[in-house]
N, C-alpha and C positions, 0 to 999 in steps of 0.2 A: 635972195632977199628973205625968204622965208627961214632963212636959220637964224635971223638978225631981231626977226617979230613975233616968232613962235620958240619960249623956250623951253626943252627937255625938262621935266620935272624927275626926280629921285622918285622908284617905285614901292618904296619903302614910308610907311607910315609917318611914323615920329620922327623922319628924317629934317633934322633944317638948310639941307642943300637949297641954295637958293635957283636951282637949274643950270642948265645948258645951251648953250646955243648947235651944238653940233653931237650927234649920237655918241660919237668916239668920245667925249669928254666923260656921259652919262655913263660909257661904259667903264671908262679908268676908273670913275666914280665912285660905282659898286664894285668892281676888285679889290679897293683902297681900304674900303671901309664896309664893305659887306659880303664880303667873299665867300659864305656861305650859300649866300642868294644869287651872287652869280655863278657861282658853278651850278647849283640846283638849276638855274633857268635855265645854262648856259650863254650866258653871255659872252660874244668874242673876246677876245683877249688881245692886246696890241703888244705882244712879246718875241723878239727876237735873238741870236745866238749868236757871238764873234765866233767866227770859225778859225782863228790862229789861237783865240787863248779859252775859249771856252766863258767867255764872260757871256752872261745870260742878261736881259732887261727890256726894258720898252723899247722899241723900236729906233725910236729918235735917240734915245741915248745909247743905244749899240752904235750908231750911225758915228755919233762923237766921239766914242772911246775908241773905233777903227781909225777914225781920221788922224786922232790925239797920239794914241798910245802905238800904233803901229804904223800910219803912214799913209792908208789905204783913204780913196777918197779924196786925196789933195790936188787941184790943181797944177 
């Protein structure tokens, strides 16, 4: 309940993110668009790597392009 009434603010001044409800968001957040600041802070990163073709991306969409593009993943 608490990610639905407390939400994640951008730690960046002049930002007009209107927040988050969940960390992982805040953190795609500042990769997207301030990536300086999150490497300096380090910020996690939600990035993954197709191990058949070498396609690199976020996590979820590695997830898609296995299912899609090679088969991996299908019921």
């Amino acid at each position: 309940m608490h990610n639905h009434t407390k939400r994640r603010k951008c730690p960046i001044k002049d930002c007009r993110y209107r927040g988050a409800a969940e960390y992982k968001d805040i953190y795609r957040h500042l990769w997207a668009h301030h990536e300086n600041y999150a490497r300096e802070h380090g910020v996690k990163r939600d990035l993954d790597r197709c191990e058949v073709c070498d396609y690199y991306g976020r996590r979820d969409n590695v997830k898609r392009h296995k299912r899609l593009k090679h088969g991996i993943g299908v019921a």
